[in-house]
KOLKESE-807800 format. One record per residue (C-alpha): residue in one letter; chain; x, y, z. Coordinates in steps of 0.02 Angstrom, whole numbers, plus 50000, padded with zeros to 5 digits. Layout:
<nodes>
NODE res chain     u     v     w
NODE   A     A     X     Y     Z
...
</nodes>
This chain:
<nodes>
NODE res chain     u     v     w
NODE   X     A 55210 55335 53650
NODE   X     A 55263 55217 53789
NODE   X     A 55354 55253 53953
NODE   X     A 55532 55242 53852
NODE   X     A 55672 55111 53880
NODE   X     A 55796 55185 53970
NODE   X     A 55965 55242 53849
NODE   X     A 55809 55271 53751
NODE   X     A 55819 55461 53675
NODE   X     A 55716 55598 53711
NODE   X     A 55749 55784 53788
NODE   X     A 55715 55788 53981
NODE   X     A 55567 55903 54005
NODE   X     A 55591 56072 54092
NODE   X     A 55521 56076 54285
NODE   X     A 55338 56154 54315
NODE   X     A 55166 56095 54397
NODE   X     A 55159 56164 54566
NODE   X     A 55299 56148 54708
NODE   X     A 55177 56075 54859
NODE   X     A 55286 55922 54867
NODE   X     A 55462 56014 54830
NODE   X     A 55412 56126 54987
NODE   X     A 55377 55971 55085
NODE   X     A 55520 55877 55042
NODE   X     A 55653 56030 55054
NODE   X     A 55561 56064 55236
NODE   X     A 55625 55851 55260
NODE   X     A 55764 55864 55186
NODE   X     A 55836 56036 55290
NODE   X     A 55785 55949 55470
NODE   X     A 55842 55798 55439
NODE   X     A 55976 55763 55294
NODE   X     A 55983 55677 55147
NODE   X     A 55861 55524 55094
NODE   X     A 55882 55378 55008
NODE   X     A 55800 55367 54811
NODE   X     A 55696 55246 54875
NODE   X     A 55611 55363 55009
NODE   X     A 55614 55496 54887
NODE   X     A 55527 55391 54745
NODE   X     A 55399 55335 54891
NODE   X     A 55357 55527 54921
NODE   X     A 55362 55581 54766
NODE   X     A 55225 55435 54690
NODE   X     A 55122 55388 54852
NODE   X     A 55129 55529 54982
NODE   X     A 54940 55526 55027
NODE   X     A 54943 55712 54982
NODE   X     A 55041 55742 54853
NODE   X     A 55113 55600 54776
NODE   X     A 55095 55569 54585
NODE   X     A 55011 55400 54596
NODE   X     A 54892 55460 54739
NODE   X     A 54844 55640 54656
NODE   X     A 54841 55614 54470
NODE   X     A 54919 55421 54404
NODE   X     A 54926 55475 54219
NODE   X     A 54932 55334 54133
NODE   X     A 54837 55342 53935
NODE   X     A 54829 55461 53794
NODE   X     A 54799 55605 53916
NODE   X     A 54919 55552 54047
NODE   X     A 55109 55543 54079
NODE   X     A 55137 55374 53989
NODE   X     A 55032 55229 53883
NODE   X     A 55045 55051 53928
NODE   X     A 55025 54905 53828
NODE   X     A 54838 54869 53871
NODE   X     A 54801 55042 53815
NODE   X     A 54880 55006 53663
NODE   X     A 54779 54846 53582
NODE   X     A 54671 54757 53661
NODE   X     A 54747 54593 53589
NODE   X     A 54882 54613 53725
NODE   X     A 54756 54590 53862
NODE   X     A 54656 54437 53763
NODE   X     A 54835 54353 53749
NODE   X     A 54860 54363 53921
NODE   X     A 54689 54295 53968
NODE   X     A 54735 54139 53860
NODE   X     A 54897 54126 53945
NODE   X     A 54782 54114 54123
NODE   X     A 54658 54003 54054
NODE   X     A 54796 53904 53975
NODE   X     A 54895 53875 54138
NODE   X     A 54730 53842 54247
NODE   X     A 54683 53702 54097
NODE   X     A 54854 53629 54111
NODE   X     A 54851 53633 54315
NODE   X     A 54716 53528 54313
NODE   X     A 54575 53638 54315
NODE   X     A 54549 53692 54480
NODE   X     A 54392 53721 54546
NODE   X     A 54415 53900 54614
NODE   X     A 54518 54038 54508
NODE   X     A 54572 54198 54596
NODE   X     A 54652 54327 54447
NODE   X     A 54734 54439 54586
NODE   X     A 54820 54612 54473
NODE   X     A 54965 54718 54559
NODE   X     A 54949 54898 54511
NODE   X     A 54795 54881 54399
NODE   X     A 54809 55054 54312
NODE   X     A 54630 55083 54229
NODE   X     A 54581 54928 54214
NODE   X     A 54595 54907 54036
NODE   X     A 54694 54743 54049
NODE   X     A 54565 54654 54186
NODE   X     A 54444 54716 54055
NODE   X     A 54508 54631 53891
NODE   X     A 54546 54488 54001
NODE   X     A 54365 54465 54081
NODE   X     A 54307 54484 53902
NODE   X     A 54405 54318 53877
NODE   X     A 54337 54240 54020
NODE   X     A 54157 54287 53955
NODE   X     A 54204 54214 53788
NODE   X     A 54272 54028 53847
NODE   X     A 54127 54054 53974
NODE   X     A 54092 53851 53942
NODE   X     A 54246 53826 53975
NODE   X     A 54260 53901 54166
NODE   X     A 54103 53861 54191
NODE   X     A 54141 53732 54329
NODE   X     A 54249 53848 54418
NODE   X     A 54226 53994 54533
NODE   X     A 54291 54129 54476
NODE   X     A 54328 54309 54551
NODE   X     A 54450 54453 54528
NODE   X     A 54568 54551 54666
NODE   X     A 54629 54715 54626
NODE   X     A 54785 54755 54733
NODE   X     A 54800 54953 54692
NODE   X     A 54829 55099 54830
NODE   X     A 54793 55244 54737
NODE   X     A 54607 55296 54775
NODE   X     A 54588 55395 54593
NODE   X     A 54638 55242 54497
NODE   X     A 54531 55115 54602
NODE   X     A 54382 55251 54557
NODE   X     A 54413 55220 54346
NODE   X     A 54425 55051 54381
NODE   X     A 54269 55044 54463
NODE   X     A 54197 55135 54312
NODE   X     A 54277 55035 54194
NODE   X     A 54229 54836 54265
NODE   X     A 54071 54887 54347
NODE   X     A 53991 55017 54267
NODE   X     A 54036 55115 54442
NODE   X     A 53925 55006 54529
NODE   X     A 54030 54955 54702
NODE   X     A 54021 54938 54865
NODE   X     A 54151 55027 54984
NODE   X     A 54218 54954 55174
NODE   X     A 54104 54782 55137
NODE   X     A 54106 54706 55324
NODE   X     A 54125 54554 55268
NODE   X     A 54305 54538 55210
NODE   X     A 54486 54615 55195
NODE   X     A 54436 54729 55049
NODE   X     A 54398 54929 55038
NODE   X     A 54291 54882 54895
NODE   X     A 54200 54753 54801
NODE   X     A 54083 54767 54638
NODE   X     A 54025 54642 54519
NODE   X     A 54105 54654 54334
NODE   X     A 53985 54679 54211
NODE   X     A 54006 54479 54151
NODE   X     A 53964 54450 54316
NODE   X     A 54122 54414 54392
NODE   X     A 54167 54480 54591
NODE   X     A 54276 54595 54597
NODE   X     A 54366 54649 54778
NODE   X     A 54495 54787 54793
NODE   X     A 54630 54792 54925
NODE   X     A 54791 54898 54982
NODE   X     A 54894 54748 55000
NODE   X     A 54927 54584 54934
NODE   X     A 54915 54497 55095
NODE   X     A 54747 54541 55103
NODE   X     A 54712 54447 54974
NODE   X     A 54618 54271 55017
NODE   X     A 54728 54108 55015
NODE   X     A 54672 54006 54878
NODE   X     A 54725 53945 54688
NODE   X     A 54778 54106 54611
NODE   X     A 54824 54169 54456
NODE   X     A 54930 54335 54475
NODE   X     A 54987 54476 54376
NODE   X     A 55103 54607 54384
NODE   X     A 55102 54728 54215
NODE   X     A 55218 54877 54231
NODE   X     A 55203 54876 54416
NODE   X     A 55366 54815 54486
NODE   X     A 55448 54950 54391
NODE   X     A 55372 55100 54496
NODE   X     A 55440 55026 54669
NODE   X     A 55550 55122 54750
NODE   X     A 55752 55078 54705
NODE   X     A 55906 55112 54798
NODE   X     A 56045 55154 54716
NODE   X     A 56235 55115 54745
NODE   X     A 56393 55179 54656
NODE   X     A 56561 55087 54671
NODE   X     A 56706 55210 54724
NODE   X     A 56887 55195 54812
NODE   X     A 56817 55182 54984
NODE   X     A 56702 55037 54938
NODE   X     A 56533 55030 54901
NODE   X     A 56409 55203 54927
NODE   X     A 56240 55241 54922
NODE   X     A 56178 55359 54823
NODE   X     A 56060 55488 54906
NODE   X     A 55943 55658 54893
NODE   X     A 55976 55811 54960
NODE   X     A 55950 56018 54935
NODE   X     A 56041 56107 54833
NODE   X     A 56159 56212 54975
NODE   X     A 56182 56344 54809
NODE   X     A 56010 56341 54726
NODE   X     A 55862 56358 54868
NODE   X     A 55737 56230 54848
NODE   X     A 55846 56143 54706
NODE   X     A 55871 55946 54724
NODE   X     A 56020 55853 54698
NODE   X     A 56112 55683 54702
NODE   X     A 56240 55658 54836
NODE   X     A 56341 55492 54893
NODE   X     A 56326 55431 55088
NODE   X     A 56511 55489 55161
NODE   X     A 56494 55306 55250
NODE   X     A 56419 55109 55208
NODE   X     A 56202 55131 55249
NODE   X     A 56125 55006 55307
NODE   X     A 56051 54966 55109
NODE   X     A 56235 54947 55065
NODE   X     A 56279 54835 55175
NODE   X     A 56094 54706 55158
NODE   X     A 56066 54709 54952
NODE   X     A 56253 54741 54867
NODE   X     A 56285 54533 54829
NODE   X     A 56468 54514 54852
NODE   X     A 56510 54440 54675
NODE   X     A 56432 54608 54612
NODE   X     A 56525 54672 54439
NODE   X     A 56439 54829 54411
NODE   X     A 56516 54992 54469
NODE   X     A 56330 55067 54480
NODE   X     A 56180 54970 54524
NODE   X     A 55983 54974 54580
NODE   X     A 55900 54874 54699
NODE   X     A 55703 54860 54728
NODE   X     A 55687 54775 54917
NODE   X     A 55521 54785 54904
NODE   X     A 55517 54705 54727
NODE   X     A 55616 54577 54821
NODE   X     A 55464 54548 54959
NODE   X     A 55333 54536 54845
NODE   X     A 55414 54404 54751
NODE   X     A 55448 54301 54907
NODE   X     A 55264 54341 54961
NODE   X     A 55214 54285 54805
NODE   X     A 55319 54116 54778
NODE   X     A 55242 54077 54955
NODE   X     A 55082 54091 54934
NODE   X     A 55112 53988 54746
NODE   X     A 55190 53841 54815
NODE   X     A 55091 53832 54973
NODE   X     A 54912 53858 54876
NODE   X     A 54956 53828 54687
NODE   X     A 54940 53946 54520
NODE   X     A 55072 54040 54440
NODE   X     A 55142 54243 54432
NODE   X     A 55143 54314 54258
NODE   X     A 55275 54482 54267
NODE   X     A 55283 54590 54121
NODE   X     A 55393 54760 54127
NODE   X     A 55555 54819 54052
NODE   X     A 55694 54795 54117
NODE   X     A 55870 54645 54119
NODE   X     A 55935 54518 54190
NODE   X     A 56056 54589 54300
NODE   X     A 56170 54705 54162
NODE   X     A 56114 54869 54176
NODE   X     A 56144 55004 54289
NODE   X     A 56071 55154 54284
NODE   X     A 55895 55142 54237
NODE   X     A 55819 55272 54356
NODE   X     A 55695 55402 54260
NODE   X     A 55555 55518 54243
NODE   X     A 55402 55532 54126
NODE   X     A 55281 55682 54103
NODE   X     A 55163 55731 53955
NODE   X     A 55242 55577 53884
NODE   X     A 55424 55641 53886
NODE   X     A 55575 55615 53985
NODE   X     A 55589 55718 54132
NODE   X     A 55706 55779 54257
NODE   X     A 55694 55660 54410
NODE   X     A 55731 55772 54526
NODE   X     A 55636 55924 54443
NODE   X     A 55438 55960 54520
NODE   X     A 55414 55795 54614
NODE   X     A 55246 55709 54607
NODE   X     A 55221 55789 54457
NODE   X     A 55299 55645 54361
NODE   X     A 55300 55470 54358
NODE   X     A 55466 55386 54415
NODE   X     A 55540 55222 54359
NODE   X     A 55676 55115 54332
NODE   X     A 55714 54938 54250
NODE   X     A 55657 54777 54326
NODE   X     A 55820 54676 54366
NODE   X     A 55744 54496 54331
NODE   X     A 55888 54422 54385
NODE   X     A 55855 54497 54552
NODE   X     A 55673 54438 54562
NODE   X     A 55753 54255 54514
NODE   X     A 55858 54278 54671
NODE   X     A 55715 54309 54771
NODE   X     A 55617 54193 54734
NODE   X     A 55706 54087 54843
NODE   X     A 55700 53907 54738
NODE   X     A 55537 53907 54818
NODE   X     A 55455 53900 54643
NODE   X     A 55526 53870 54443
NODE   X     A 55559 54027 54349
NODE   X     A 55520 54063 54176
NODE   X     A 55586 54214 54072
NODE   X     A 55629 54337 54056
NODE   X     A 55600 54344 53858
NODE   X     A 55540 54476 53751
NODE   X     A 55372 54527 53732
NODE   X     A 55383 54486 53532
NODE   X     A 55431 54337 53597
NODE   X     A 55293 54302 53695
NODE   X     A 55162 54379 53599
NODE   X     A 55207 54273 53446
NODE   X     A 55207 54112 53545
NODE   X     A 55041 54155 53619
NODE   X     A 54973 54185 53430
NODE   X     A 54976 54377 53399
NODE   X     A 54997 54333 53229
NODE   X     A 54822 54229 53204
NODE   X     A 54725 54330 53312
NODE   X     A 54799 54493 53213
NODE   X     A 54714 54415 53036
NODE   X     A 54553 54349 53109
NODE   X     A 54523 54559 53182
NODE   X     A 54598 54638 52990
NODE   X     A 54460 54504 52929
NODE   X     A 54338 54563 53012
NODE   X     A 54369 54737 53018
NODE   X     A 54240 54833 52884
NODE   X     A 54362 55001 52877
NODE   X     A 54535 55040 52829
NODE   X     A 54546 55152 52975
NODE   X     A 54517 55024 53100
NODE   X     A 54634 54904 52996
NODE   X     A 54784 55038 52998
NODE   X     A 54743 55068 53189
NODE   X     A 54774 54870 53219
NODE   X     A 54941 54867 53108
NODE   X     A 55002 55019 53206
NODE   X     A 54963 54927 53368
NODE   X     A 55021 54782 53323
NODE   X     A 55178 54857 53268
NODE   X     A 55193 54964 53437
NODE   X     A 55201 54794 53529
NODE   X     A 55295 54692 53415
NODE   X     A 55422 54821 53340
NODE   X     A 55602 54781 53397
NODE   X     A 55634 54970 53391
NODE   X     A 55496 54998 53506
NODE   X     A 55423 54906 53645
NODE   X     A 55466 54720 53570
NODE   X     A 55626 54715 53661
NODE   X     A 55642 54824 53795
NODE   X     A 55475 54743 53871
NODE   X     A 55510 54560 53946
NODE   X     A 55393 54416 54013
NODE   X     A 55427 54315 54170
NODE   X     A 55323 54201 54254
NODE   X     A 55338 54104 54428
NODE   X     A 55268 53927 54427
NODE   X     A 55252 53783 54549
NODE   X     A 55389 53636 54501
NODE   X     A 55265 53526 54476
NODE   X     A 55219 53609 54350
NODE   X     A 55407 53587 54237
NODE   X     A 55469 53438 54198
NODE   X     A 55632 53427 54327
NODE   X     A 55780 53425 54195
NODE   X     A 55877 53320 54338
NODE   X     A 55767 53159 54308
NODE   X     A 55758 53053 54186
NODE   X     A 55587 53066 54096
NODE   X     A 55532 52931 53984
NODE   X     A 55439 53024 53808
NODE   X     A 55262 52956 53892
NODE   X     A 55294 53056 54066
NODE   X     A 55325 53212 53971
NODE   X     A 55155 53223 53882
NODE   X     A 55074 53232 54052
NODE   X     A 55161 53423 54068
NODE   X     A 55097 53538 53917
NODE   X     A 55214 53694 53873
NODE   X     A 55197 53833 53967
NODE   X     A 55113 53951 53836
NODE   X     A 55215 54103 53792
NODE   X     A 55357 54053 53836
NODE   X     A 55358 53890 53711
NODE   X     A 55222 53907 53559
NODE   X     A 55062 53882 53607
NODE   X     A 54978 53731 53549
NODE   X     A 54814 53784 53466
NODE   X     A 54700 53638 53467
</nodes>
């Protein structure tokens, strides 16, 4: 039902959809020679044209792929607690920006505004407004429908974003291209299955040293594409390929890599914390790099921007990038997290209160969709960036008394329910 974890099974899906962007990209490809997979994934998903992401973004029952959110909305109440449980134990700031990469529909801003609405008393001292970072101009159109009732105002005058609306709890809500549009200010920042759509390189080990691997036409099957390696060391192989490297194949997100920096930045210069959640490792796998269409695997190579590309997050990566600049957290499992965050509890007060045995079978199939080992439990990891304030510094000596000052970080240590 989910976007598969890759080595996860499932028959590639035969090409089809129409051949606008193949056309283009052959046309590219026969003037100037081969591309990277990163420029190829950027076509493919966000040429303003023709690109999956800005054309269609299927994500839900009658898209390409189902997310979490879409899944239960328990997910998205979870990770509102998580937010409100962080801001609490930062000392309750008196402005909250939530500030979502790559919002999808808008499902997950939804459940979690419902939580705001719910502890209302409790951010009632604080300012709070939402910032949708999302480029595709189809998705930021359901969202619109889905937090405002449609009810927005586009190019406002007034500020950095193309949009702005008012939720229907009565929240603010701004869109904007990119994340350094975004105001400075104590913020609160998600990323849910969006790292894993950036565009990767991808290197292969071989006799002559390290090579990147590339995109090019088919010379014996017109308009056919195909993987080729770079007869020399590109500039990518030379900048992201660490030297203690192991693997004889591996992907690298650069702009994964940026965001994270631009992130810790603006965290330990203003305050709040980055919740990431996405399959992917911590620096073991290697070739994650796949397609999804009608909810099967497909071809990556077959009808681009007909299909939604991805590969695996490399946490360890992000870690890197990071810079020391904040703590990390994670990456653990989503059963993990979900169970420390209380998906238990809050699964028996809903099959209480739920008058019909459909609705309680819906909820146990959820539940078991996010939970299951088998399915997304353990391919889908949580990772969070926090100020070091924040952790107790495992270099100094803390005395029992200091240490009650810092409350867990919920998720990743069980949440204390008082």
């Amino acid at each position: 039902a989910a976007r598969l974890c890759s080595g996860a099974g499932g028959e590639a899906e035969a090409a089809g959809g129409d051949g606008a962007m193949l056309r283009h990209l052959a046309r590219k490809l026969r003037a100037s020679g081969p591309v990277t997979v990163a420029e190829y994934m950027r076509e493919a998903l966000t040429n303003p044209g023709q690109g999956y992401y800005t054309r269609r973004g299927g994500v839900g029952e009658s898209g390409d792929f189902i997310t979490s959110p879409e899944i239960s909305q328990v997910f998205g109440e979870l990770i509102g607690i998580w937010y409100i449980s962080e801001w609490m134990a930062m000392g309750k700031p008196n402005t909250f920006q939530l500030v979502e990469l790559g919002p999808g529909r808008g499902t997950l801003t939804e459940d979690i505004l419902r939580v705001f609405k719910q502890l209302a008393s409790v951010l009632s001292k604080c300012d709070v407004s939402v910032h949708l970072v999302e480029v595709s101009p189809k998705l930021s159109e359901i969202q619109a429908v889905m937090l405002t009732g449609g009810k927005v105002q586009p190019n406002p005058k007034d500020d950095f974003a193309y949009m702005k609306g008012i939720s229907k709890t009565g929240i603010p809500i701004f869109w904007y291209r990119d994340i350094q549009d975004v105001p400075p200010g104590y913020s609160l920042y998600l990323a849910h299955e969006f790292f894993d759509a950036l565009p990767i390189h991808k290197f292969q080990r071989t006799e002559k040293g390290w090579r990147e691997v590339l995109v090019d036409i088919d010379p014996e099957v017109p308009d056919q594409l195909r993987f080729v390696l770079s007869p020399s060391k590109t500039p990518a192989t030379q900048n992201f390929i660490q030297p203690e490297e192991t693997r004889d194949h591996v992907e690298v997100c650069p702009e994964a890599g940026v965001i994270v920096q631009r992130l810790a930045s603006r965290i330990e210069k203003d305050g709040g914390a980055a919740l990431v959640a996405d399959y992917g490792h911590d620096g073991t796998k290697t070739d994650t790099f796949r397609g999804f269409r009608n909810h099967k695997l497909h071809d990556v190579l077959s009808a681009p921007g007909t299909a939604d590309l991805t590969a695996d997050v490399d946490f360890s990566y992000l870690r890197k990038m990071a810079q020391g600049k904040t703590a990390t957290l994670g990456p653990i499992k989503q059963r993990e997290f979900l169970k420390n965050m209380g998906i238990d509890l809050r699964l028996q007060v809903l099959l209480q209160n739920s008058g019909d045995a459909a609705t309680r079978e819906q909820l146990l199939h959820s539940y078991d969709m996010l939970m299951n080992p088998e399915k997304m439990g353990d391919c889908f990891n949580f990772f969070a960036l926090l100020p070091h304030h924040r952790l107790v510094h495992p270099d100094k000596k803390k005395t029992p008394e200091s240490k009650s000052h810092l409350p867990p970080v919920a998720g990743f240590s069980e949440l204390l329910l008082k």
